[in-house]
C-alpha positions as CSV (number, residue, x, y, z in Angstrom):
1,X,-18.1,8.8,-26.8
2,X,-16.4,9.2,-23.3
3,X,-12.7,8.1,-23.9
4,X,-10.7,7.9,-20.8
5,X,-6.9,6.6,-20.4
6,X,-6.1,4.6,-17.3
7,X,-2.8,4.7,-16.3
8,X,-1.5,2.2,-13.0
9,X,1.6,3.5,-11.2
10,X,3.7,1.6,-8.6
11,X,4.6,2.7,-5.3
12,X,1.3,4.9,-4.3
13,X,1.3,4.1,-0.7
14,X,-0.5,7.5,0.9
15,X,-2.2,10.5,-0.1
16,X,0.9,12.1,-0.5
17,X,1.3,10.3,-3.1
18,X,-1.5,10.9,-4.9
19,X,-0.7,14.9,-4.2
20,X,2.8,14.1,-5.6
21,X,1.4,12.2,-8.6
22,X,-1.3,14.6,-9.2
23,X,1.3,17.4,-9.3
24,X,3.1,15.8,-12.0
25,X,0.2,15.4,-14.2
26,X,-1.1,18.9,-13.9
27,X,2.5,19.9,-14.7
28,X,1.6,18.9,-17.9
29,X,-1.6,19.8,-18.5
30,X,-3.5,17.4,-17.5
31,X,-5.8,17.1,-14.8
32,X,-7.0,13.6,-13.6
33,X,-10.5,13.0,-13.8
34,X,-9.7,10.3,-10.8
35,X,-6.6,9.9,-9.0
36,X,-6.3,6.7,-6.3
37,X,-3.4,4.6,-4.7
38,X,-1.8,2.7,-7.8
39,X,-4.1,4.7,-10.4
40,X,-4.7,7.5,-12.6
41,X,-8.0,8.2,-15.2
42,X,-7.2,10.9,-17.7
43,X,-10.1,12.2,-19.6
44,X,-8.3,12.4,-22.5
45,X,-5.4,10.2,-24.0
46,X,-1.9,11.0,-23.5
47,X,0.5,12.3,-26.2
48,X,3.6,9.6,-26.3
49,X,6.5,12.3,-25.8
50,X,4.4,13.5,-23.1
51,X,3.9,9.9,-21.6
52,X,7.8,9.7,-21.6
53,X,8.5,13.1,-19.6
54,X,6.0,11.8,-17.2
55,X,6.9,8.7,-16.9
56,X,11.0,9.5,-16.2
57,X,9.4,12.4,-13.7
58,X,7.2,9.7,-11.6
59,X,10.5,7.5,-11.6
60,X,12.7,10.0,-10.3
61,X,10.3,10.6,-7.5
62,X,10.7,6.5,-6.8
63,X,7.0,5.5,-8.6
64,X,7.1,3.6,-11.7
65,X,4.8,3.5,-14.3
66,X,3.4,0.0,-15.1
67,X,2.4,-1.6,-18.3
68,X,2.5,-5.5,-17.9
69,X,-1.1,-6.7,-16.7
70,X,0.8,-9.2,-13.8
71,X,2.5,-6.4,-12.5
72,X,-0.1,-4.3,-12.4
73,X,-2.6,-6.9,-10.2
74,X,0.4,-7.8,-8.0
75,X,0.2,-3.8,-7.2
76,X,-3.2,-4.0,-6.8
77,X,-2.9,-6.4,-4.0
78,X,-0.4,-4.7,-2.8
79,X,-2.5,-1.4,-2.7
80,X,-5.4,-3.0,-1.3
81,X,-3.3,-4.7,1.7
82,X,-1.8,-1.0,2.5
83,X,-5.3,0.1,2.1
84,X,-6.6,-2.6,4.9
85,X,-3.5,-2.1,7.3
86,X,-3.2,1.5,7.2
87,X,-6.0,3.4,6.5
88,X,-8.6,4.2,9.4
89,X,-11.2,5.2,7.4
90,X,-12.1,2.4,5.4
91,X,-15.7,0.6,6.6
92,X,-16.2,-1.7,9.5
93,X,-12.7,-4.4,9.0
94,X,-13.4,-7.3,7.0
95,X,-12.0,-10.3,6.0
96,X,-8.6,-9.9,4.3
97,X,-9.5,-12.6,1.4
98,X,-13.2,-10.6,0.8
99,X,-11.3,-7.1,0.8
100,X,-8.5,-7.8,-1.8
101,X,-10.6,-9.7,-3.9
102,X,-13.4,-6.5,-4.2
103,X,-10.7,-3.9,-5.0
104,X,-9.1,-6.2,-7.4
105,X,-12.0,-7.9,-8.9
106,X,-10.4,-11.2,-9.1
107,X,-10.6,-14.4,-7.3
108,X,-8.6,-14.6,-4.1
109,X,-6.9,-17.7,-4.9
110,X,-5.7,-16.6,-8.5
111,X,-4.3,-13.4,-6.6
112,X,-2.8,-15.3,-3.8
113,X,-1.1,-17.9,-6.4
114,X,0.2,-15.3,-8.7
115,X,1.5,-12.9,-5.8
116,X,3.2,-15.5,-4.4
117,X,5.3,-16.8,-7.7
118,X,5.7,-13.0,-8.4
119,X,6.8,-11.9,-4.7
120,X,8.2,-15.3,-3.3
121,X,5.8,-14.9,-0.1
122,X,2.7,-15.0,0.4
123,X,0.0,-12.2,0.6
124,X,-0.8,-13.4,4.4
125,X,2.9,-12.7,5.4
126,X,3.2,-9.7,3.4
127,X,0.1,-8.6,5.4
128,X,1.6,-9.6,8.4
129,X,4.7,-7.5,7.8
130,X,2.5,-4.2,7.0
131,X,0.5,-4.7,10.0
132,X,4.1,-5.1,12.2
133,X,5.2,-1.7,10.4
134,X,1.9,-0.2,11.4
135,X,2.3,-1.1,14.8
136,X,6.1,0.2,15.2
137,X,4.5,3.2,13.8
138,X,2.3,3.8,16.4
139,X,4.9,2.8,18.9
140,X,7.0,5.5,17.9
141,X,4.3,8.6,17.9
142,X,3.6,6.6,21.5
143,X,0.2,8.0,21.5
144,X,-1.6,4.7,22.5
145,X,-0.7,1.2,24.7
146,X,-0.6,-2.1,23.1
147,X,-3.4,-2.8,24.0
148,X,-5.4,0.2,22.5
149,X,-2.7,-0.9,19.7
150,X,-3.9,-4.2,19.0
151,X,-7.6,-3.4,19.3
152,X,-7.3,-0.4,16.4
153,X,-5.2,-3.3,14.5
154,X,-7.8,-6.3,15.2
155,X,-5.6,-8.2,16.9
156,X,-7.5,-10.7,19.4
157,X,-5.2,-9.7,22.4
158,X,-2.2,-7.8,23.2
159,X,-0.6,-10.9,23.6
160,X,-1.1,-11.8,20.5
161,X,0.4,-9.0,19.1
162,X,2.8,-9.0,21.1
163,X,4.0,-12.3,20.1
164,X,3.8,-11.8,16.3
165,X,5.7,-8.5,17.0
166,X,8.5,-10.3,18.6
167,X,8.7,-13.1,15.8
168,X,8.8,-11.0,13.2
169,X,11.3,-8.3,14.9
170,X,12.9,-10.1,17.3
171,X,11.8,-7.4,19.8
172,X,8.7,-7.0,21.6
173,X,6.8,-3.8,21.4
174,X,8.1,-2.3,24.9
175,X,12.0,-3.3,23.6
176,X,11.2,-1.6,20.2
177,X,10.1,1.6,21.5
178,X,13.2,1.9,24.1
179,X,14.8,2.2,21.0
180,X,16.8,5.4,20.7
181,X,16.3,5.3,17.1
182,X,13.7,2.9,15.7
183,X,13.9,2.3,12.3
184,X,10.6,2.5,10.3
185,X,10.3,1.3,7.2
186,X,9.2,2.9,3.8
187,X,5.5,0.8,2.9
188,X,7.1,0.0,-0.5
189,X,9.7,-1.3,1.0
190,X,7.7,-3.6,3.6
């Protein structure tokens, strides 16, 4: 019989992450059969006074181990939104709704209901503020123009980004990135 422990962990937002989280685990002697954003598979079950040394060493590196079921589909969401905003090598873009509702195997409306009593906003504006973090991000490594911008983020126009940009930071994309100092934001703080 192949017994595996899943373990879900708040606050994986990149591959570093995942390295960090890894780490941690090995540490201990562990080795992950799989590691993702928000999740770990152990082979093998975890001794509880090990559990608790991990655990307190994935706080102090600002994850958090999750064990109630609500919290751990509201980071799911919040995974899979990170996932759809920021990572270019997921398959051709498709529909927000469609996405979170394959990587959490849910309904969409159940999701979006429960995120929103949970979070007090809804997934559409929390998808909104990750895709405006994402776009001050690539206004600071100012590798690409808006418009290049707004077609690698799916946005129908540059005006439209541009617009959202400014409602949401009170700035438009050319004031942002005069900015001496932009401030970026952590993506589990967005």
């Amino acid at each position: 019989m192949n017994c595996h422990t899943t373990i879900h962990i708040k606050n994986m937002v990149c591959r570093r992450c995942i390295i960090i989280v890894n780490q941690i685990f090995q540490k201990h002697g562990f080795e992950p059969s799989s590691i993702e954003l928000g999740t770990v598979i152990l082979a093998q079950p975890l001794p509880k006074e090990t559990a608790g040394i991990i655990r307190k060493e994935l706080t102090d590196c600002g994850f958090e181990w999750i064990d109630d079921k609500r919290t751990r589909i509201i980071e799911q969401v919040r995974t899979a939104v990170i996932q759809y905003v920021h990572h270019d090598d997921l398959p051709e873009q498709q529909n927000l709704s469609d996405y979170i509702s394959r990587q959490c195997h849910r309904d969409y409306s159940s999701l979006s209901k429960l995120f929103t009593e949970t979070n007090g906003i809804t997934i559409e504006k929390y998808y909104i503020a990750q895709k405006i973090e994402r776009v001050k991000e690539l206004l600071v490594y100012d590798e690409l123009s808006i418009s290049e911008i707004a077609d690698k983020l799916h946005y129908s126009s540059s005006a439209y980004l541009s617009s959202q940009f400014r409602s949401v930071t009170g700035l438009s994309p050319t004031q942002f990135k005069q900015l001496k100092h932009p401030k970026l934001k952590p993506l589990d703080e967005v």
